[in-house]
Phi, psi and omega in degrees: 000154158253155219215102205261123178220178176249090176252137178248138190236134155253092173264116160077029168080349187259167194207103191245112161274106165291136159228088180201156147323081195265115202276119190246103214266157178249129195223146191042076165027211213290004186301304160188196199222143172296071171253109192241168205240192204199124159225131189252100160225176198259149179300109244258325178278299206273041170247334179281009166265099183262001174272028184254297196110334196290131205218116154277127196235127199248162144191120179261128161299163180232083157259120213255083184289101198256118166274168186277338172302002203082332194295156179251164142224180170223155160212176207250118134176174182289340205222150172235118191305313210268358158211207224272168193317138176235136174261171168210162191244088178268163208208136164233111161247156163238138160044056189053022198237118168324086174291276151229163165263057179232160129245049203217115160194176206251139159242109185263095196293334175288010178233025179231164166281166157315150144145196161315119174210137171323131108269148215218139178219133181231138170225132177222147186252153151320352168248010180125347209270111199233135173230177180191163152187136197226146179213191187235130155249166184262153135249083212234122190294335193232152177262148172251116144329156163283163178287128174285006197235309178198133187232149170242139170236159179229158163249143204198130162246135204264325172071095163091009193079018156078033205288356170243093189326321212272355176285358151295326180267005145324285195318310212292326166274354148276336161066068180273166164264334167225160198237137152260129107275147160252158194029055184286000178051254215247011166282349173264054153297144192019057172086029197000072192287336180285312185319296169288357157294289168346283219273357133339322190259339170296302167326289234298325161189062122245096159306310172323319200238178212306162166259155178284160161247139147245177190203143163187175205306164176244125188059103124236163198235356187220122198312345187262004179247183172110154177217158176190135210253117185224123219210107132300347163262172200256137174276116172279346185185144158239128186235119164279133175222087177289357192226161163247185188221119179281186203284337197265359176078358149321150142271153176249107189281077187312136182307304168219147200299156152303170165197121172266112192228143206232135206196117163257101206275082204030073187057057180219105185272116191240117144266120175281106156243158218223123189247138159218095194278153203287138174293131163095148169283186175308127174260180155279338175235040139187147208249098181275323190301335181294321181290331173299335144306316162276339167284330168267335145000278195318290226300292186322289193302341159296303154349276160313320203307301193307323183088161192313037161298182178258103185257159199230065223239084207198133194166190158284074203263034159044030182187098163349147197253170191277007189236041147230129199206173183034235175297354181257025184264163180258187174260144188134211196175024187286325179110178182212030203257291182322341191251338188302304186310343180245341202260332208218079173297321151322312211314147171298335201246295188252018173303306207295349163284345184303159176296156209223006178226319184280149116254123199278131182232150175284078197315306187294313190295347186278303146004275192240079206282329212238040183243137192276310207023066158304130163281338218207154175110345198266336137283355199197068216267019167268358172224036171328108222206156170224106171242352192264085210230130170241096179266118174288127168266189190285028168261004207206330172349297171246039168238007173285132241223266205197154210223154166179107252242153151071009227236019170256169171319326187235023175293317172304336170247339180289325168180154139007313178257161172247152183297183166199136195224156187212108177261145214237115182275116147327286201284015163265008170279124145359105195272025171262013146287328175277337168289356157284289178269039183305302198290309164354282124033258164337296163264023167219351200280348186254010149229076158293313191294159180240184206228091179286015184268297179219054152101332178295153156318151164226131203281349175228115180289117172279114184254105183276181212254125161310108172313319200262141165268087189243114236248358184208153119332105143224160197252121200214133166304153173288143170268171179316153178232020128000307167270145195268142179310146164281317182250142165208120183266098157334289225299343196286120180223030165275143163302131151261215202252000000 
């Protein structure tokens, strides 16, 4: 009989989705039953060389043996333990072209042109039982640096785990160098396979420029939590933080965690940590506006922890700032408490929550002193709003360009929030930031990889495998980034990392 299903196979960092017609043979008339899959991935030393152009291309059969009892087994070789022998026969194309009859070959992506090129993996057994799966890879000569001179970020609730597709051509017309999301859901699912789809499809295209990594929370069940961090520089540490420590020395359980992604901004060691403070005004029975307080309470008193470092404080906080006001006041009931206790240390009622190591500044308002750059409302325009914020400490101050919220083509369709962005100059950072954190530096950049289950340092580095292949180097300053790419390939469905 056939049996038309979808199998996703994960090996070695890659994610191969099959759709096809899978023939399910029957050996000794009910004894059990044969299903076999394909799996492909590439040799993790030769991808990380990347000026040799040279790629070891793999591919293992799977057969998965169904018994009538239910039981499964499976096995990874040429032969099936449990009948009778199946031999098999591979096959490799690029571009539609017979490459080998192995299923082991050497590919020198430097003798192929740039762009996009097909691969195709075929296996058929001696009784009949046949697979294939094909995909798209970058073949691209040159790698682009993240930009040294100025970078851009934007913060963006995503609405739902991103649940309206066009919030990607948001992405593709802001085009940032390091990305905040908010409310990712369901992207750490399996080994956050949603995630990497993401930032897979992102590579693809801008192919041209540096690639992204991303990281983001871990177990959640409900599309409205989550945080995740997508970085052309490289993330040195990732941090889940469900609970803060108040000012009284409690713990605290936060509405949704915090994420601390600790990110090396051409030697300039930056904590992004990233907020989505409790949703909503006051009901009778819970007073939110207090709790959005006691969570930026914690978040601050983390801050401090940290000590006289360079931070990043940006997301959804649900609350207003104390300097939009008369024309610039917003809709709603969200409060001012929160943002007053991090903005206005002076302040009477809530200076005394302030940070006692930071000073913070509000990047758009400083910016755009007489601009309202509502995030929110725009479905809904009784609740016309600026909650969205990208807050700076005094390592960054006097490096802000110019900032601006909602302002592309599809924003209006992309979520619920409008993005809010900041171009940031590197080189007006101070350069006794970078020698402050040289030994940081030292002792985390050759434990890069993260542990994407909670978060942890993993002390021997796995290097998983690039969808773009790039056989050279060069160093090319960033173009204005305003604009949105002309290619976008859908179809691309490899893990970056």
């Amino acid at each position: 009989m056939k049996l038309n299903t979808k199998i996703i196979s994960i090996i070695a960092g890659i994610i191969i989705i099959i759709t096809s017609s899978i023939g399910l043979i029957t050996y000794f008339s009910l004894r059990h039953s044969t299903v076999v899959s394909i799996i492909i991935q590439f040799d993790e030393t030769s991808i990380t060389k990347l000026s040799s152009g040279v790629v070891n291309i793999s591919f293992t059969t799977e057969s998965t043996v169904i018994y009538p009892s239910g039981e499964i087994e499976k096995y990874y070789s040429d032969k099936n333990a449990s009948c009778e022998a199946e031999e098999f026969a591979y096959s490799i194309y690029i571009d539609n072209t017979l490459f080998s009859e192995t299923n082991s070959t050497v590919w020198n992506t430097a003798q192929f042109s740039d762009g996009p090129h097909t691969l195709l993996a075929k296996a058929v057994s001696t009784s009949g039982c046949a697979n294939e799966t094909e995909f798209v890879v970058i073949v691209d000569s040159f790698i682009n640096d993240p930009p040294s001179d100025i970078f851009k970020l934007i913060a963006y609730n995503i609405d739902g785990g991103g649940k309206n597709p066009d919030w990607k051509k948001v992405v593709y017309e802001e085009n940032p160098d390091i990305m905040v999301c908010i409310e990712t859901g369901n992207l750490d699912d399996s080994n956050s396979i949603s995630l990497r789809r993401y930032v897979n499809d992102f590579n693809m295209h801008f192919y041209d420029e540096a690639p992204f990594r991303g990281y983001t929370s871990q177990v959640h069940t409900v599309l409205y939590i989550g945080e995740a961090i997508l970085s052309r520089y490289p993330i040195i540490n990732f941090i889940d933080i469900p609970s803060v420590t108040l000012d009284d020395g409690s713990p605290y359980i936060v509405t949704h965690s915090f994420i601390d992604a600790v990110v090396n901004i051409s030697g300039t060691v930056t904590h992004f940590i990233c907020t989505h403070l409790k949703a909503m005004g006051d009901t009778q029975s819970s007073n939110n506006t207090w709790r959005r307080v006691l969570e930026q309470q914690g978040i601050i008193n983390y801050m401090d922890d940290l000590g006289d470092v360079p931070i990043i404080y940006l997301g959804d906080i649900n609350s207003f700032s104390p300097f939009d006001t008369g024309d610039l006041a917003t809709l709603g009931d969200l409060g001012y408490g929160s943002l007053t206790m991090l903005l206005c240390p002076d302040d009477p009622v809530y200076g005394q929550y302030s940070s006692t190591v930071h000073t913070f500044t509000d990047v758009f308002r400083t910016l755009n002193p007489t601009e309202i750059g509502h995030t929110y409302g725009h479905t809904d325009t009784r609740y016309n709003s600026r909650i969205d914020y990208i807050i700076v400490n005094q390592f960054f101050t006097e490096s802000l360009i110019n900032s601006t919220t909602g302002d592309t083509h599809h924003a209006k369709t992309g979520s619920d929030h409008y993005s809010a962005d900041v171009f940031i100059s590197i080189s007006n950072i101070s350069s006794t930031i970078v020698e402050q954190q040289n030994d940081f530096i030292k002792q985390n950049i050759t434990r890069s990889t993260l542990n994407p289950q909670n978060g942890s340092i993993k002390e021997n580095k796995k290097v998983y495998v690039q969808c773009i292949f790039r056989n050279k180097k060069k160093l090319t300053l960033n173009p204005v980034r305003n604009q949105p790419k002309l290619l976008f390939l859908s179809n691309l469905i490899l893990l970056s990392q």
